[in-house]
DRENKEMI-820255 format. One line per 3 residues: their letters; for each residue x, y, z of N, C-alpha, C, O. Coordinates in Angstrom, 2 decimals, always signed. Layout:
% residues N
A> X Y Z X Y Z X Y Z X Y Z  ...
***
This chain:
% residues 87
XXX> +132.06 +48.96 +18.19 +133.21 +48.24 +17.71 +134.41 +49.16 +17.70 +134.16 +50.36 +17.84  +135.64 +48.81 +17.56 +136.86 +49.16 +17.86 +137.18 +49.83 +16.12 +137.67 +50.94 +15.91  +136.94 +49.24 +15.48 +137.04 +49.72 +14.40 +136.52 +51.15 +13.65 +137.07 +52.07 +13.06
XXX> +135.19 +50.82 +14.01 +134.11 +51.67 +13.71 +134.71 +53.34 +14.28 +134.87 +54.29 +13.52  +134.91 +53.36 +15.42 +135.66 +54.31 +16.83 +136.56 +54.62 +15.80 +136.39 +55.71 +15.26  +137.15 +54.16 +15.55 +138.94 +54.68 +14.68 +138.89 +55.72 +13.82 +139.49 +56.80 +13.77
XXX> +137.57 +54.92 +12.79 +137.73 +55.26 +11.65 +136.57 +56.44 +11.59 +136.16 +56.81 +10.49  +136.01 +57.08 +12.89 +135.31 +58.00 +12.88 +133.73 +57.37 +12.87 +132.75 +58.11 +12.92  +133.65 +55.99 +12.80 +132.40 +55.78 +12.27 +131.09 +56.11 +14.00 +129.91 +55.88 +13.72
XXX> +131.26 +56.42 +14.99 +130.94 +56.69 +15.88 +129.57 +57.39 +15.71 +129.67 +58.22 +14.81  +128.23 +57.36 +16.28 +127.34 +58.15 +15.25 +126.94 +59.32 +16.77 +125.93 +60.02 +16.78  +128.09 +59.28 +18.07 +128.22 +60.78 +18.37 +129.50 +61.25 +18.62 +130.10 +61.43 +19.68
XXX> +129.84 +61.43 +17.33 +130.75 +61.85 +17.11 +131.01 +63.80 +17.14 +130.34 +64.52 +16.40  +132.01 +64.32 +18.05 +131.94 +65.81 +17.88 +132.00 +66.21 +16.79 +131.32 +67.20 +16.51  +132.65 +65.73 +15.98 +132.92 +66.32 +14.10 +131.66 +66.67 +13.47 +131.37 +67.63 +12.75
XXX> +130.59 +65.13 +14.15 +129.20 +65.59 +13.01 +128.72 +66.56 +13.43 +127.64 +66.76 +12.87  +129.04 +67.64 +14.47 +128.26 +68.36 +14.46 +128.82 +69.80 +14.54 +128.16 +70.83 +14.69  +130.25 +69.67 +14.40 +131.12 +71.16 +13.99 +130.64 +71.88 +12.43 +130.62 +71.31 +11.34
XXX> +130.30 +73.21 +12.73 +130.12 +74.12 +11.89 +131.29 +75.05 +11.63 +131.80 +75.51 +12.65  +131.95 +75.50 +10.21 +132.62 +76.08 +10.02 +132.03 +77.96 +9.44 +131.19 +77.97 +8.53  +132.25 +78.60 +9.70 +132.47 +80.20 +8.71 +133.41 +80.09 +7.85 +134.57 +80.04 +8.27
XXX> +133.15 +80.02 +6.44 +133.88 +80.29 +5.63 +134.10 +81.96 +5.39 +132.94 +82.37 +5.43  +135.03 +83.21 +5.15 +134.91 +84.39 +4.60 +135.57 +84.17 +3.65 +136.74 +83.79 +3.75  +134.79 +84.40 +2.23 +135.04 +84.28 +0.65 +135.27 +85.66 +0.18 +134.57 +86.62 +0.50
XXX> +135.99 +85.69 -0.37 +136.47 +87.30 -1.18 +136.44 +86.78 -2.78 +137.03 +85.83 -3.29  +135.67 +87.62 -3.30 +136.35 +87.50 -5.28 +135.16 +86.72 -5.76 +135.47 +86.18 -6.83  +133.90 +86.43 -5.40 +133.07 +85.42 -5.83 +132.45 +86.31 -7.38 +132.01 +87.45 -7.25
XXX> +132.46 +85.84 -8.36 +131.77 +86.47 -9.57 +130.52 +85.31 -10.17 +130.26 +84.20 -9.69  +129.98 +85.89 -11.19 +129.28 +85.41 -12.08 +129.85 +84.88 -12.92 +130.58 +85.52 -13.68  +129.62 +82.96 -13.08 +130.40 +82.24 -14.31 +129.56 +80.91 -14.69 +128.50 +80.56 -14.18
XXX> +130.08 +80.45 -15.38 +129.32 +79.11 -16.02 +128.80 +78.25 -14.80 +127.72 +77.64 -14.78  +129.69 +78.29 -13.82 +129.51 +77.20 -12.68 +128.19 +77.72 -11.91 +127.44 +77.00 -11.24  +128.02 +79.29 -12.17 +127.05 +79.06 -11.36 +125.86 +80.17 -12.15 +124.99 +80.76 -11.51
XXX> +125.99 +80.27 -13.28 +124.72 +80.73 -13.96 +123.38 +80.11 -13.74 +122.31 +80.71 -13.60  +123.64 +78.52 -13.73 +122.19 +77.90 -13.36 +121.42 +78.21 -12.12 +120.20 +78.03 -12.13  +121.99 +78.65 -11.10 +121.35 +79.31 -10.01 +120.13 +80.03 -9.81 +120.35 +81.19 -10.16
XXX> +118.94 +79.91 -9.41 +118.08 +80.59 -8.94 +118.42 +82.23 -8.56 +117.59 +83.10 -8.81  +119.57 +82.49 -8.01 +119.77 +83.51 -8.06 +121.16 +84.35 -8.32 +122.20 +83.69 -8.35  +121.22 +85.72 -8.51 +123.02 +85.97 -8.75 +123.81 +85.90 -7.37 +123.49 +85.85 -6.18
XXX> +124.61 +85.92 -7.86 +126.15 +85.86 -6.51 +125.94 +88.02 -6.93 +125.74 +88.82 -7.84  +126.16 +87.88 -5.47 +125.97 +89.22 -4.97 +127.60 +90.16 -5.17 +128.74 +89.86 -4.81  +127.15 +91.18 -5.78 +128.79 +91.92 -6.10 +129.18 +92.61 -4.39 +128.51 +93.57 -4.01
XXX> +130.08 +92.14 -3.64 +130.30 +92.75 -2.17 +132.09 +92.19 -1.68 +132.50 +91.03 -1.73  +132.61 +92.99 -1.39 +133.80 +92.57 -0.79 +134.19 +90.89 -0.32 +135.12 +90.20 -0.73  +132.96 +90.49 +0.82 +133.58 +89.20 +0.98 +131.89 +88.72 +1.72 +131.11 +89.50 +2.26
XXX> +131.76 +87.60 +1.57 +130.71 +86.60 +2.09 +130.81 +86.18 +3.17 +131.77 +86.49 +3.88  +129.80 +85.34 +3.58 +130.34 +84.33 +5.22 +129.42 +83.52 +4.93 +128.23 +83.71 +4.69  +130.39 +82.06 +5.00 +129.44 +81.16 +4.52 +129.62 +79.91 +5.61 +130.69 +79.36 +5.87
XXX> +128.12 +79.53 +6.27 +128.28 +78.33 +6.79 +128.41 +76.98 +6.21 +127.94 +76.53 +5.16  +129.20 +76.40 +7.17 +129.81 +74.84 +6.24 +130.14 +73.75 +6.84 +131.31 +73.41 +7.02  +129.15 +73.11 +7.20 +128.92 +71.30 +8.04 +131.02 +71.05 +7.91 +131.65 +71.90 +7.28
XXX> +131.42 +70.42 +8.25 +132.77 +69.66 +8.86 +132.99 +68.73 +7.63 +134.01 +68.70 +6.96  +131.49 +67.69 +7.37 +131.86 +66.84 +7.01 +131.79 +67.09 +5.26 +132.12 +66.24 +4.43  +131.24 +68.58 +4.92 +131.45 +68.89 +3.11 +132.39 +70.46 +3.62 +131.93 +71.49 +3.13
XXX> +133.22 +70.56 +4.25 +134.21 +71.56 +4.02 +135.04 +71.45 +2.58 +135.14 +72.39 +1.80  +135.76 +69.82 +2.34 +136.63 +70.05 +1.02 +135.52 +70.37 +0.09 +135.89 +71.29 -0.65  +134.13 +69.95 -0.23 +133.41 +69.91 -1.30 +133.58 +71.36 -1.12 +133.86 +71.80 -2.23
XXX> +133.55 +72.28 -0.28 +132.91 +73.73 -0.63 +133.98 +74.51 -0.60 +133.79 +75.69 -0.87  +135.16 +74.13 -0.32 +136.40 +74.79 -1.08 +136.60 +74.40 -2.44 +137.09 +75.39 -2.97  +136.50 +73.54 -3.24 +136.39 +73.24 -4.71 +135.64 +74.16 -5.24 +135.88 +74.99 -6.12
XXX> +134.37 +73.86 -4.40 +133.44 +74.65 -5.28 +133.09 +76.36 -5.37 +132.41 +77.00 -6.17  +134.05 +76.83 -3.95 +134.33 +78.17 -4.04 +135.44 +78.34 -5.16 +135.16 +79.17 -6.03  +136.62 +77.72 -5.27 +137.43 +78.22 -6.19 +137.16 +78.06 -8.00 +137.62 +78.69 -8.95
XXX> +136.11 +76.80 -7.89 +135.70 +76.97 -9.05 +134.94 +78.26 -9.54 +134.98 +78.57 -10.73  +134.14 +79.13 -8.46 +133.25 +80.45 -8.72 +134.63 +81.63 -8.83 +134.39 +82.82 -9.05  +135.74 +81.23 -8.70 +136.32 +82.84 -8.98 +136.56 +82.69 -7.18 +137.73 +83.03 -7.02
XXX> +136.14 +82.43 -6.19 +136.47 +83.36 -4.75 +137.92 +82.53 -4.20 +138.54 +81.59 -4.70  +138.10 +83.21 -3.12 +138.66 +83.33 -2.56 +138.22 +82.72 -0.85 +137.07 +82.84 -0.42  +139.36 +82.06 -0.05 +138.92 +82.24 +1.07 +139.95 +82.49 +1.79 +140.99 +81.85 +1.92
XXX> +139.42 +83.93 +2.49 +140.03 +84.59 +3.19 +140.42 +84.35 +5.10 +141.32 +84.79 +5.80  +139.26 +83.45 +5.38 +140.01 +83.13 +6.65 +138.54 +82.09 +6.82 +137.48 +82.08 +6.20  +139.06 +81.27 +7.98 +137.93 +80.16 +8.40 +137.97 +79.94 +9.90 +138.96 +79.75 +10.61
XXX> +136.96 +80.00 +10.18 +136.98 +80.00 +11.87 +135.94 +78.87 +12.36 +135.18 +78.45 +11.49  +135.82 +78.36 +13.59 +134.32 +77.21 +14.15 +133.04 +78.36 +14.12 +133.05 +79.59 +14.18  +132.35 +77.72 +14.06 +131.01 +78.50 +14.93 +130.82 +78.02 +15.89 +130.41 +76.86 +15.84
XXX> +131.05 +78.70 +17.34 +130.50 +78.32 +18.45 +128.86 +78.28 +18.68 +128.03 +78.88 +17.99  +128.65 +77.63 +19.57 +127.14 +77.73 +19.50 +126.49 +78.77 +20.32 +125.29 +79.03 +20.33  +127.77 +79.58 +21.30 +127.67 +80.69 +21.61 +127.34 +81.93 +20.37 +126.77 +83.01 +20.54
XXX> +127.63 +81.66 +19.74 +127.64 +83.06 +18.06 +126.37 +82.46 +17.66 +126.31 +83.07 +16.60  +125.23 +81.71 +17.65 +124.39 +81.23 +16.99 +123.07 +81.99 +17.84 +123.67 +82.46 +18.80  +121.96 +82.28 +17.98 +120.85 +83.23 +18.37 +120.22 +81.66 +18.93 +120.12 +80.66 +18.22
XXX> +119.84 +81.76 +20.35 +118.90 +80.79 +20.88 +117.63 +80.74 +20.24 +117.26 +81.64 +19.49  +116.96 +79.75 +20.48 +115.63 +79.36 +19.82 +114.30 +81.33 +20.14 +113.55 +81.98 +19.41  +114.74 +81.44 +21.58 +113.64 +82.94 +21.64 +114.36 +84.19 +21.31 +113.73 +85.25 +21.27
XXX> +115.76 +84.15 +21.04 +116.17 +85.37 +19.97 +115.83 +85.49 +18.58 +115.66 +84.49 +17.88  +115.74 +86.52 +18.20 +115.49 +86.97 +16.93 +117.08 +87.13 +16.18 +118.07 +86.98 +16.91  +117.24 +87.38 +15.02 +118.07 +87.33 +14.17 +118.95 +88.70 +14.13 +119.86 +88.82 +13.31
***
């Protein structure tokens, strides 16, 4: 449908499948994220992967932790290790 197309509703759509790098600077230990299984790590800056379609959710929820984001780039699927590379 014509509509559907417009409004993104397309189900192959390039968006669903863009990955972002977030680099976070300033992340601390706080209420928001004490419940965690584990601590936020004390280090200059993070890199965090982030689906297209929850990018705003995970800028909220970085600035609610204290960080920062310092720059954001795609992930090509060139930067990603094929299925017989190792890490």
């Amino acid at each position: 449908m014509l509509g559907s197309s417009l409004m993104g509703g397309s189900s192959n759509s390039p968006a669903k499948n863009r990955v972002f790098v977030y680099e976070v600077s300033g992340l601390r230990q706080n209420e928001n994220n004490d419940g965690n299984s584990y601590p936020v790590r004390n280090s200059s800056s993070v890199f965090v992967r982030v689906p297209y379609n929850r990018m705003n959710e995970e800028m909220q929820r970085i600035g609610r932790m204290g960080g920062t984001i310092v720059g954001i780039k795609p992930l090509d699927s060139s930067d990603q290790p094929s299925d017989g590379e190792s890490e």
